[in-house]
Structure formats: structure tokens, C-alpha cells
N, C-alpha and C positions, 0 to 999 in steps of 0.2 A: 623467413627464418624465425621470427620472433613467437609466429603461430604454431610452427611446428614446435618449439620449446617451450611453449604452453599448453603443449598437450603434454610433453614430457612432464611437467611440475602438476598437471592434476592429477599424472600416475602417482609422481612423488607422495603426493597432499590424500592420495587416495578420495578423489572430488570426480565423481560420476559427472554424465552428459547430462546435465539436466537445466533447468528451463533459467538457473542462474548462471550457472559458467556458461552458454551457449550465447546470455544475453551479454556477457563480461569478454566474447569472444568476437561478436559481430559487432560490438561498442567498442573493440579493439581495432578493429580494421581501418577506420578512420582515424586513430590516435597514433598506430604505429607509422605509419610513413612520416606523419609531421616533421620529427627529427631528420628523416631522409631528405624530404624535399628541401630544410632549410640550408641541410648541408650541404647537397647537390645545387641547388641554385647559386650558394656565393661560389663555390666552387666553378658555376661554368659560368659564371659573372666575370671571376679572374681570367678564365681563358679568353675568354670572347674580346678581353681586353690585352690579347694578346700575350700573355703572359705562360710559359711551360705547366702541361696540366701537371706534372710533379711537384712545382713549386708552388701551383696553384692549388692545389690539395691540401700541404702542408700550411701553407700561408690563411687560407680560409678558417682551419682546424683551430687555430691560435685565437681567429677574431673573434669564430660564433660559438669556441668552447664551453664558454661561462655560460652563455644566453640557452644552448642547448639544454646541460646540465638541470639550469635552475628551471625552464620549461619541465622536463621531466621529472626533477623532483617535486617539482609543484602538483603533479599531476598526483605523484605518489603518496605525497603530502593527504592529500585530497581520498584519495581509496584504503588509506590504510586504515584510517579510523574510522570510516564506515563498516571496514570488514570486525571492527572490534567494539560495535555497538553493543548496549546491556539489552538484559530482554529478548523478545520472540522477533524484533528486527533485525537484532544481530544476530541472531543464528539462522534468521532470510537470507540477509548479502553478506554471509561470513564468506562460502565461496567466490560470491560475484566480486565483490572488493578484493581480494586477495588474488583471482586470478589475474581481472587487468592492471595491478601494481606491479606484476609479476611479469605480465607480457610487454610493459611500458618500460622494463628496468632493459630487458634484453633486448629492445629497440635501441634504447639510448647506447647500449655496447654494440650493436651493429650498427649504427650512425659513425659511431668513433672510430670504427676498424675497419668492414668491411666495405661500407661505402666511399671513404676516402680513399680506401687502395685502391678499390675498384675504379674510380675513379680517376685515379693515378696514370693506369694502364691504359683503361679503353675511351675514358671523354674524349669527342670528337667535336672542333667547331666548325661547322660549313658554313660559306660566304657563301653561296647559293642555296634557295631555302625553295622549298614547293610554295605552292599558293596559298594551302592553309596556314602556315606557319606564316608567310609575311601577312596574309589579312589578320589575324592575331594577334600580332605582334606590332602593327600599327595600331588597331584597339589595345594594346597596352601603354603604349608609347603615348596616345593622345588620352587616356586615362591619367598615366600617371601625370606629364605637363595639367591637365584639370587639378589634381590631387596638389602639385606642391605651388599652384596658385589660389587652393583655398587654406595650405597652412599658413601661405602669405599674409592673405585676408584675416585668418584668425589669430595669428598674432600680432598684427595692428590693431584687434577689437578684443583681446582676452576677456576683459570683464564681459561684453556683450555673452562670450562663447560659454563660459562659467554659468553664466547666470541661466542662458538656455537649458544648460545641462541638467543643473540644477533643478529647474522648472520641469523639465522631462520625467525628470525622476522622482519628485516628488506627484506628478501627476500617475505615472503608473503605479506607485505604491495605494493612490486614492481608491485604481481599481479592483485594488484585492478585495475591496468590498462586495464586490459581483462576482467572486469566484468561489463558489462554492467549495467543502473539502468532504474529502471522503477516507475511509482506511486505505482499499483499493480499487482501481478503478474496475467497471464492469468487465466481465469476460465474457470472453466468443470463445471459450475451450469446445464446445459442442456437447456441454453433460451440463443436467442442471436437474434439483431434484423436487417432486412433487408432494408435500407431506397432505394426509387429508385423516380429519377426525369425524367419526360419527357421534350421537348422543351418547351423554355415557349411558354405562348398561347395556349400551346394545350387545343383543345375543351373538356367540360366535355364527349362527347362521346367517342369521340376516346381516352382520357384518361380511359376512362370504359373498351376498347379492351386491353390496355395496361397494366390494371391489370389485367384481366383474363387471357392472355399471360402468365405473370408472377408468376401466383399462379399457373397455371398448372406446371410452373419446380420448384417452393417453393416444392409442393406438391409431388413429386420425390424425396425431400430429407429423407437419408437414417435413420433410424430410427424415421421418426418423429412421433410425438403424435398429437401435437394440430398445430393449421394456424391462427393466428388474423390478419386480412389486414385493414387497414384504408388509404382511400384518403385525399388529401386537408388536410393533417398532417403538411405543413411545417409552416416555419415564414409567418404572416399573413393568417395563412389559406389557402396556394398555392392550387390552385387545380389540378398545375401538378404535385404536388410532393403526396409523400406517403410514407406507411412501414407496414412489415410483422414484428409481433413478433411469432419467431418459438418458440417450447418446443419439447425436444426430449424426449424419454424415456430410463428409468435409467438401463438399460440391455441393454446394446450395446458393440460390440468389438471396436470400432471406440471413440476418443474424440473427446470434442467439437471443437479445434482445425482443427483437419481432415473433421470433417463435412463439418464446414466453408470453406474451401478448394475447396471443392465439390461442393459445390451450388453458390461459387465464380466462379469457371469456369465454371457450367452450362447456370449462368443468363449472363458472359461476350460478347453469342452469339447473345442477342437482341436485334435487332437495335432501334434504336432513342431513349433508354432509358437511363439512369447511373444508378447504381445499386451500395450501399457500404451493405458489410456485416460486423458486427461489435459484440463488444461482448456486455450482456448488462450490464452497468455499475453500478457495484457495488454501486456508491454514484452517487445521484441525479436520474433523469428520462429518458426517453423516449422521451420527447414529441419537443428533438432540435436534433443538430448536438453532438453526442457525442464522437466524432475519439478523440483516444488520442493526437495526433499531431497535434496542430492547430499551427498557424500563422498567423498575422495579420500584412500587409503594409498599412501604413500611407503615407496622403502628401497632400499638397493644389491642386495639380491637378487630376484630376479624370482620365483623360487619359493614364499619366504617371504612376498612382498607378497601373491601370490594367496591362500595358505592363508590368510594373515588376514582377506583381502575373502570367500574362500569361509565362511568361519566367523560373521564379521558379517553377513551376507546369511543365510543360518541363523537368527541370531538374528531380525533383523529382518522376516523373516516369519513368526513366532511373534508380532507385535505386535502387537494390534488398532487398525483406522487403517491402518495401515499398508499398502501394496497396489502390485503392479506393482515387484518390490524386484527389480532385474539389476544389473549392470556392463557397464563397454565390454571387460573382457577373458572372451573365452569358447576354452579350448585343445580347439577340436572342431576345425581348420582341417585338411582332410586334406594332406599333403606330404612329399614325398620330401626325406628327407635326404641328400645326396650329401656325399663324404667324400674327401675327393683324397689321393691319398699323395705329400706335397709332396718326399721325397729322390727318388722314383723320374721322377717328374716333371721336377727339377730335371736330373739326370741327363739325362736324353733332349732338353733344352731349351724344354720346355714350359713357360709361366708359367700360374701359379692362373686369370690372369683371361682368358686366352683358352681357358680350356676353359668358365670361365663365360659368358662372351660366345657361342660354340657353339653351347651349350645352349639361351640364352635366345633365339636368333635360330632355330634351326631348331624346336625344343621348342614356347617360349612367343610368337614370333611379337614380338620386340619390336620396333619399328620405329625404335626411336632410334639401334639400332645400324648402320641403314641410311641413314640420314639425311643422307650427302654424296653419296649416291646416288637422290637424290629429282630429281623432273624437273618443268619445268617446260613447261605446255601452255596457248595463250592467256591468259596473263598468271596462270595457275591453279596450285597447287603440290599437283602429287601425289606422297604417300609410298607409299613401296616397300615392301612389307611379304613377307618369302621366309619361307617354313617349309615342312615337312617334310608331307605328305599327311598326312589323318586315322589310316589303317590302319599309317604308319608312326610313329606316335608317341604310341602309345598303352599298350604296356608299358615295363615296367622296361630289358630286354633292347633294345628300342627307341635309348635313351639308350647303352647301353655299345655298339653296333653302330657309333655316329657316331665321325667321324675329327678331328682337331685339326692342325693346322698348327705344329711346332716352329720356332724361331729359324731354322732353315736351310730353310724352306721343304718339308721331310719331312712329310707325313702319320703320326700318332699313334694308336692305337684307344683310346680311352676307355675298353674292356675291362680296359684292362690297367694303367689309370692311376686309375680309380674305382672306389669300392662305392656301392650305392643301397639305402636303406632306408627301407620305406614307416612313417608316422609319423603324431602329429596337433600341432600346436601352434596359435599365433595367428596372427589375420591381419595384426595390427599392435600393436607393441610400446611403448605410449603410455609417456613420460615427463615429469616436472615438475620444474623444479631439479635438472635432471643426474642425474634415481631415478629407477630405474622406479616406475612410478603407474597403479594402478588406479580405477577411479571408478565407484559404486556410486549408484544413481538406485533413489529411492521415490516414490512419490505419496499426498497423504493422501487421506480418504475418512471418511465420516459425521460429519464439519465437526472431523475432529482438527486441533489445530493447529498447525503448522510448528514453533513450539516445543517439544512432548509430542516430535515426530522427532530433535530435535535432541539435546534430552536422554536420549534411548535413544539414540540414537549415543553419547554419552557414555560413558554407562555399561556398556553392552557392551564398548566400546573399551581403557576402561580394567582390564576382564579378557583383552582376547586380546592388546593387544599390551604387552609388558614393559615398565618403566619405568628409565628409563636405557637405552634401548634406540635402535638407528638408524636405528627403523621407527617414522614416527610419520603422522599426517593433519591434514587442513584441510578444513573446507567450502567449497562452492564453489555456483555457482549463487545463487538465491531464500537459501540456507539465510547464505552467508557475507555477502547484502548486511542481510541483518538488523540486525545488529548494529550497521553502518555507520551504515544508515537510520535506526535509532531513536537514534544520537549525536547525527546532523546533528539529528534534530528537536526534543532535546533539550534542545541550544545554540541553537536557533531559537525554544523555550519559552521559554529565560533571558533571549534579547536582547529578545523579544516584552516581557518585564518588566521589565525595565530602561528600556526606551523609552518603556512607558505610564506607569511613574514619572516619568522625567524630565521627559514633557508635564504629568502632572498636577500636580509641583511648579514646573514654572513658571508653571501657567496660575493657582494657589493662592498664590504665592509663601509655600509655606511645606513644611518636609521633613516633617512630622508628619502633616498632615490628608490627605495622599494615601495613608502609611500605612496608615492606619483604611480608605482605600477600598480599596485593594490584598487587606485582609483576606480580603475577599470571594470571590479567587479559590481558596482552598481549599476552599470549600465549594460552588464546583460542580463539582470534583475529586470529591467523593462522590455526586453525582448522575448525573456519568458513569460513574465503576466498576461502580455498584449498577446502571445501564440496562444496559450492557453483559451484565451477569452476567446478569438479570434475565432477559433476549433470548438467554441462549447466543449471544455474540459475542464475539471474539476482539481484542485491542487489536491494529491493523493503523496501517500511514501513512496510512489514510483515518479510523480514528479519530482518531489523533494528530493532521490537523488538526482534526478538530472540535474537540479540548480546545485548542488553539490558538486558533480562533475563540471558543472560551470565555472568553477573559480580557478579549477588548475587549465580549461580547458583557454579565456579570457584572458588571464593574466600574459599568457605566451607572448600574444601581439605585443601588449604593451612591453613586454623583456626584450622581444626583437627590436623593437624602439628605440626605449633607452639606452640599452646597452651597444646602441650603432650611435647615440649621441654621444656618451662617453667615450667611446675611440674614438672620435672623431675629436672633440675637445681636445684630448689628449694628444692627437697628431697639430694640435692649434689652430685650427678653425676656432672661430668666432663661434658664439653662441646660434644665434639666428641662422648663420651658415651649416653648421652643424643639424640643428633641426630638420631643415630644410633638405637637406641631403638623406637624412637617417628616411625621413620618411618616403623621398623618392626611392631610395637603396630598397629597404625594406617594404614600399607596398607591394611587392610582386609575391615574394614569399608568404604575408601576412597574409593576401589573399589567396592563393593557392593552399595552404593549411586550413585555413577556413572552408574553404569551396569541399577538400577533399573530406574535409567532418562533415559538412551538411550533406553530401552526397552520399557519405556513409551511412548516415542517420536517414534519409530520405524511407527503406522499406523497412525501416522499426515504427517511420511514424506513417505511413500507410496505414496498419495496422490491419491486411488483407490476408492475415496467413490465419488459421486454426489457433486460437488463444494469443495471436500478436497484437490485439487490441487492447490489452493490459499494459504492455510493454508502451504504448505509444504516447501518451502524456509524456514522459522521459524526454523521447525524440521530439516531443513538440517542442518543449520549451528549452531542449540543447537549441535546436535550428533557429528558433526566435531571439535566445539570446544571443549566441554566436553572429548573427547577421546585425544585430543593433550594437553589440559591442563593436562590432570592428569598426561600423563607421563611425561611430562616437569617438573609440578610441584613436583612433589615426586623425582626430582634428580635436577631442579634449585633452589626451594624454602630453600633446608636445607644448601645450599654451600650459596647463600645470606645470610642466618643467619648468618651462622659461620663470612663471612665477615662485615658483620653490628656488631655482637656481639666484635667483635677487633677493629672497628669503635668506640663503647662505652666506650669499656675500655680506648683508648686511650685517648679520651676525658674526661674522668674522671678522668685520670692522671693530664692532662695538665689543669683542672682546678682546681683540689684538689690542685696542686702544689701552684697555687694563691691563 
């Protein structure tokens, strides 16, 4: 029900099938029965204890009402402000976050309505059970007695249990040092594109040879499907540059990973070309540089900027990982230097910019300079384009032959006014903040991670270029939203917490007992790092939301907890007695909510489908931490109690006493 009403709100929301609501939809499937199973389990708890499934419907509804509620709102807690993050992340999971808030709200109303009526009507208890149910059910029965004789044990040792915890936790945090981060993690979409530059200047012919070259080893790649090649692709329409966008087909023992591998080393044998293979990225286009690792040096001199990017580039191919390492400035651009001698010039009444104007119009053919001279033929605008024949403008001596026009209308030889010298420089002189600026593209490769790049940018950096010095850099690209990215998600972890505290102490009315449940989410902070690690994966914004989803997802057990120790207090049980019960009551449910997320999340973190390999860090580190909180939580969770609950007392002594 809740899935089919989530189809209805992406008509509503006009939110397409796409690769975020689909992931906000199979991330649902495991979220939405939780509310069922917990409701349906105390419910056939009361039958089974003989008790009328009508009154025992009724009666359950009352106990796990609160617990339910503040589960789900936690959850929503948790998505809604991801779907209203700032920036190009929140308009990533604007749909994904809004859809599964969306599909968790209209669980929590089918929890409340239809499965306790249902309920009402058709629960059935048999005292005669098949075989699989009593083997089952005896592995739960000698579970739980294991279970509420190690709350036993741990609360005769609390500080022992504490201080464990404590230790756990502070040693997985130690691991984040070995986890690499990245923007997003690598794709298996099956497209990924090939840019390749020839020397500048090259003629569009032999540019023509150089792709054909090239598409015959594209075309060797191993499962491909389709080949799209485009020349004269780059900044300004280069006509030595270009790119292939490959597409593979979706039946292959090989990923896209290992492809790129392959046709990396095939194309590294041909000469005078650069070739990067890269994946295609996820956000934004085709149509520039898009290597995750960029770099850009800055400085008032243009000489000194390149020696330093030549020198980092140097380094940077020495780095393992590292791969496909250029810049956009390359001084091959063949070009005459002409050199006007502005007295002699001056004299005769020549100005600088009519011998430039000359040139560019008989020389280079420019037509702007014709431009009030352009005509118009049924309603059609043709430009005028005049130059000089092929065989007259093709030397040096060519140039100095041509005439110029002085102030007085006099003819000038250019002979006698220029020198010309052949030379090589750039084809374009990129600048940033009024510096020239060079900018240096890598790719990583055998799942290095965009941070391993960054920090060898680093540290290279801080040997070549001087300190105090005028020459300094910035990243830019994948490399410079990093840092951003993982603020924003950061501050979207904190208010994530802040909000499920605030539901849970109003739904408790109390600042304390939401505390103790809160605990909980450190300890599936250890189950995500160690999955992570565990998987060589890389903490990415597709991780970060799963540990995100972790807090509404963690927190639940511990609510089912508490909130079985407080009724039960309240019916007066002893404290220990109450513990002790809440957690036999409660581990059968805790675990089947569990069990049925990880099972959910099982083919997200496979990662065996066409581009599901992105998606899969998420699923790692949901599974990792949901399997460490719960066992943490069902023997920290109840020894924090006890200790907070003698925290209370004592405080209510010592200010009854006033």
C-alpha cells in the first residue's frame, strides 16, 4: 500500500522514474514493513497469550503507539532535510529524500489502521506448528534465554560494558584514517568517454588520420555496443582535440572499471596523440574537461605558472592511481611573431592596428573585419569573406610583399615596416582572478581515491611552489566540491540530530530518556566504517547518506527498548526487572526489523546491476551499521538506562531536599 501511494505522490510532485526515486523506492522496501512487523508481532504476542485478537489488537495499539510514531518520525526527521540540502546535492536527493519521507509517513498510517484491523479479523494462533516453525522458534527461545543472561551479566558489570563501548568506538573513529573519500563513487553505468588531443596545429587532415587510428583500437573494445566520435570538441572548438563516447553492453563478465583499463593501455601506444579515459559523469556533461582531480596554478607571470604546472605534472605521474595527468596550457602552437617598429611607422602615418587588420583579413581570412560589407539575398545574410589565394600566403616573404594604407590614403610595404618570426607558443592564454592560470587534470584508476589525489597535490605543491610567494593554487572541479559536499552533509548530520531529539523528547516529555536512545547512533558509526573498510570503499555523498539514514534507521531499536521499560516501570516492576523483560519482549521484533533492512539492502549493496555499483557504499555501510548497533544496542542501551535512571533519582533527591 505504501508503494503504491508513492507512486501516486511522484505523479503529485511530478518526480520521473529515475535513478533517485527508484533508489528512495527499493530503500523503502525495507523501511516500510518495520512499523508492520512491530505491530503485528506484539499483537500476536497478546494472542498467543491467550488473550481475544480484538482486544489484543486494541491493547498492543496503546502500548507500541508512542514507540511506533517516534520510530517513524525519526526516520522522517532524518530525510527531510536531506531533501532540502543547499547547493548541487540538494537538487541530487531533493526527489530521493522526499520520496522515502513520503512513503514512511503512509506506512506509519497503515501500521495504525489497517494492520490492526486486519489483524482484528483474521490473526490466527495454532498450537500445532509444522516443523520449520518449531525448529525456529526453539532458535529463538534459546537466543533470547542467551540474550537476557547477558543483560544479566552486563548489568552487574556496567562500567566494564561502558568502557568497552566506549573503546569500540573510539577505535573505529581511529579507522577513518584509512578510508579514503571521494565525491562519487565509481560507475558501472556502461558509458564512459575517451577525450584525445593531437599537437596543436595539427592540420584538419592529418587530424582526420588520427582519428581513424583511434577508432580502430575504440573499436576492439571489449564488449562494446555503440562508438560516438566527435572532432574539434574542445575549448573554442579545437580542431586538434576530440572524444569518443563508448557504451558497453549489459551482459559482460568484465566492469566498467576493467574495460577502461584495457583500452587505456591499448590507445597509450599511439604516438603524437594524449588520450584520457574517464568515466562519464554523473552530474554535468561531456562537452569539457571532466577528470575528477583538477588543479589550478595561479601567478602574475605566465612563465613561472607553467614551470610549476610542468613540474607538478612530473610529479604527478610518478604516482600510482594516478593516470591521464595534462593541462589546458600546451606551448606547441606553431606562430609567427610579427614585430612592427612603431617610430618608423609612426612617421609614415601608419597606425599598429591597420597593419593588424591587413593581415588578419588577407592572411587569416577574418571576416568580422568585412562585416559592413556583408549583403543581403532573400531575406538571407551573406558574409563576405576576401583573402589572399592559397600560393600567395603561404610564406613568411608573403606577409612583408602586402601593402597598407597610411592616414593619407598612400600605400605602405609592410617590408619595410615589419619583421616576422617563426615561433611556438599557446593557443589560448587562460586566466583566473586577473593571473594567469594553468590547470592540470588527472584521473584516478584501481579505485584510488580522490582524496590519495588531493593530498599528493599537496604535498608536491608545497615543494615547488615558495611560501610567501605570488604564485599559489586552488582546486577546482570533483576535487574543490569535496570539501563543500561533505560540510553541507555534515550540518545535515547535526540538524538530522537535533530534530530526532527534539521529536523524541516531546513524544517522552522528558530531556533524559531520549538521551540513552540517542546513544545508539554511535555505535552504528562503527559498523559503517568497518563495512566500508571491510569492502575497500571509499566514504563518498552516497555513503554519507546511508550514515544519514542510519540515525532514524538505529535509533528505532533503542525506542523499542525504552519505551518497553517505561510501561513496564510504570505497571511497577522494579527497575532490573523491567530491563530485563523489555529486552526479552522486545529482542524478537528488534531483530526481525533489522534482519528485514539488511535483507533489503542485500541487492543495492551487491552492486551487480548496470550502474548499481554507485548506489552500493549506501548499502554497505546501512548493513554494517545496522548489524553492530543492534548488538551493541540491546546490551549498551539497557546498562545506560539503569545508569541515567540513578542519575534521576539522585537529582531528585538533592533537589526535593530544597
Amino acid at each position: 500500500a505504501a508503494i503504491i501511494s508513492a507512486f501516486g505522490f511522484l505523479r503529485l510532485m511530478n518526480f520521473s522514474l529515475n535513478n533517485m526515486t527508484m533508489l528512495g523506492l527499493s530503500l523503502s522496501v525495507g523501511l516500510l514493513i518495520d512499523d508492520a512487523i512491530v505491530v503485528l508481532e506484539n499483537i500476536y504476542r497478546h494472542v498467543e497469550n491467550g488473550e481475544d485478537r480484538m482486544y489484543a489488537s486494541s491493547k498492543s495499539m496503546k502500548e507500541i503507539g508512542i514507540a511506533v510514531m517516534a520510530t517513524t518520525f525519526s526516520i522522517v526527521a532524518v530525510f527531510v532535510p536531506v531533501a532540502f540540502m543547499p547547493g548541487m546535492i540538494g537538487r541530487f536527493f531533493y526527489e530521493f529524500g522526499l520520496t522515502v519521507a513520503f512513503a514512511v509517513l503512509i506506512s506509519l498510517l497503515v501500521s495504525f489502521t489497517l494492520t490492526p484491523m486486519l489483524s482484528s479479523r483474521f490473526i490466527v494462533y495454532k498450537k500445532d506448528h509444522g516443523f520449520l516453525f518449531i525448529f525456529f522458534e526453539n532458535i529463538m527461545k534459546q537466543t533470547t534465554n542467551i540474550y537476557k543472561k547477558v543483560i544479566g551479566w552486563s548489568l552487574d558489570h556496567r562500567s566494564a560494558i561502558i568502557i568497552s563501548a566506549i573503546i569500540i568506538f573510539a577505535f573505529s573513529l581511529y579507522l577513518t584514517k584509512y578510508i579514503g573519500k571521494e565525491m562519487m563513487p565509481p560507475s558501472n553505468s556502461g558509458n564512459f568517454l575517451i577525450y584525445f588531443k593531437a599537437p596543436e596545429g595539427t592540420s584538419v587532415k592529418v587530424m582526420k588520420k588520427y582519428s581513424h587510428a583511434l577508432y580502430k583500437i575504440v573499436k576492439k573494445t571489449p564488449f562494446e555496443k555503440s562508438i560516438f566520435m566527435a572532432t574539434a570538441s574542445g575549448v573554442n572548438g579545437s580542431r586538434y582535440k576530440g572524444l569518443f563516447f563508448v557504451s558497453l553492453k549489459n551482459s559482460r563478465n568484465l566492469n566498467q572499471q576493467q574495460v577502461m583499463k584495457i583500452v587505456r593501455k591499448n590507445l597509450s601506444v599511439t604516438p603524437g596523440v594524449f588520450t584520457q579515459v574517464m568515466d562519464m559523469p554523473v552530474i554535468g556533461g561531456a562537452s569539457s574537461n571532466v577528470s575528477p582531480l583538477q588543479v589550478i596554478i595561479m601567478g602574475p607571470g605566465i612563465k613561472k605558472t607553467i614551470t610549476y604546472s610542468k613540474k607538478l605534472i612530473k610529479d604527478l605521474k610518478k604516482v600510482p592511481g594516478l593516470v591521464d595527468v595534462t593541462s589546458n596550457m600546451q606551448f606547441r602552437q606553431p606562430e609567427l611573431l610579427i614585430h612592427v617598429n612603431r617610430n618608423l611607422a609612426g612617421s609614415l602615418g601608419v597606425s599598429v592596428s591597420s597593419i593588424a587588420e591587413t593581415i588578419d583579413a588577407l592572411i587569416g581570412g577574418d571576416i568580422n573585419i568585412f562585416k559592413d560589407y556583408n549583403f543581403i539575398y532573400k531575406g538571407h545574410t551573406y558574409n563576405q569573406q576576401i583573402r589572399l589565394f592559397g600560393n600567395e600566403r603561404n610564406n613568411i616573404k608573403d606577409i612583408k610583399n602586402l601593402y597598407v594604407a597610411n592616414n593619407m590614403g598612400k600605400l605602405i610595404s609592410l617590408s619595410d615596416l615589419i619583421s616576422v618570426k617563426n615561433t611556438i607558443g599557446p593557443q589560448v592564454i587562460n586566466r583566473r582572478d586577473l593571473e594567469n592560470a594553468v590547470t592540470i587534470y588527472a584521473n584516478m584508476s584501481n579505485h584510488v581515491p580522490l582524496s590519495y589525489g588531493i593530498a599528493k597535490v599537496r604535498q608536491y605543491i608545497s615543494r615547488i611552489i615558495p611560501k610567501k610567494s605570488l604564485y599559489s593554487y586552488q582546486f577546482s572541479g570533483m576535487a574543490s566540491k569535496l570539501n563543500r559536499s561533505f560540510s553541507t552533509m555534515g550540518l545535515t548530520l547535526l540538524l538530522a540530530l537535533i530534530i530526532v531529539y527534539m521529536i523524541l523528547a516531546s513524544l517522552y516529555d522528558s530531556f533524559i530518556d531520549p538521551f540513552v536512545i540517542m546513544v545508539s547512533v554511535p555505535f552504528a558509526l562503527i559498523g559503517a566504517i568497518g563495512g566500508l573498510l571491510l569492502m575497500h570503499k571509499s566514504l563518498s555523498i552516497i555513503a554519507l547518506i546511508g550514515i544519514i539514514l542510519l540515525i532514524g534507521l538505529v535509533v528505532k531499536n533503542a525506542i523499542l527498548l525504552v519505551d518497553f521499560i517505561i510501561l513496564s516501570r510504570e505497571k511497577g516492576l522494579n527497575k532490573h526487572d523491567s530491563i530485563i523483560e523489555a529486552g526479552s519482549i522486545r529482542f524478537r521484533p528488534i531483530l526481525m526489523t533489522t534482519l528485514a533492512m539488511v535483507f533489503g539492502m542485500l541487492p543495492i549493496a551487491t552492486g551487480l546491476g548496470v550502474g548499481s555499483s554507485s548506489r552500493a557504499p549506501m548499502a554497505i555501510d546501512v548493513i554494517g551499521g545496522l548489524l553492530t548497533s543492534m548488538f551493541l544496542t540491546l546490551v549498551v542501551v539497557p546498562v545506560l538506562y539503569s545508569y541515567v535512571d540513578n542519575l534521576k533519582g539522585f537529582l531528585n533527591k538533592v533537589f526535593s531536599k530544597r
